[in-house]
Phi, psi and omega in degrees: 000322181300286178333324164313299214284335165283317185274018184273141190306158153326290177301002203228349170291305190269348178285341183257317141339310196279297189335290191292314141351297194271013157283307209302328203272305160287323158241032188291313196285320176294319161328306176331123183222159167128210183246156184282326200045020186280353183271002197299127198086284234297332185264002175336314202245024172247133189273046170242127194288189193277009198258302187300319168302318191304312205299332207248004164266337162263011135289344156286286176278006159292323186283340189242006122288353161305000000 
């Protein structure tokens, strides 16, 4: 692909550019996978350790697979 994109002239270089940004823009998000890390801090103030949260989230998805 690199090899493409060098034997492209400059303008058509940044024209393909401008291109893949607005792919990106459109299905950058959706595409996306993996973790977010956005609850990160959020548990801050449960007195619970990681073992014990763990214990108490399959039991939270045990319940709502019932």
């Amino acid at each position: 692909m690199e090899r493409i994109f060098t034997k492209l002239p400059p303008e058509a270089r940044k024209e393909l550019l401008d291109y893949a940004e607005f792919l990106l823009a459109k299905y950058g998000a959706r595409k996306r996978k993996g973790f977010s890390f956005t609850w990160a801090g959020k548990l801050k103030d449960v007195r619970m350790n990681s073992l014990e949260l763990q214990r108490k989230a399959l039991e939270w998805r045990s319940d709502v697979s019932d």
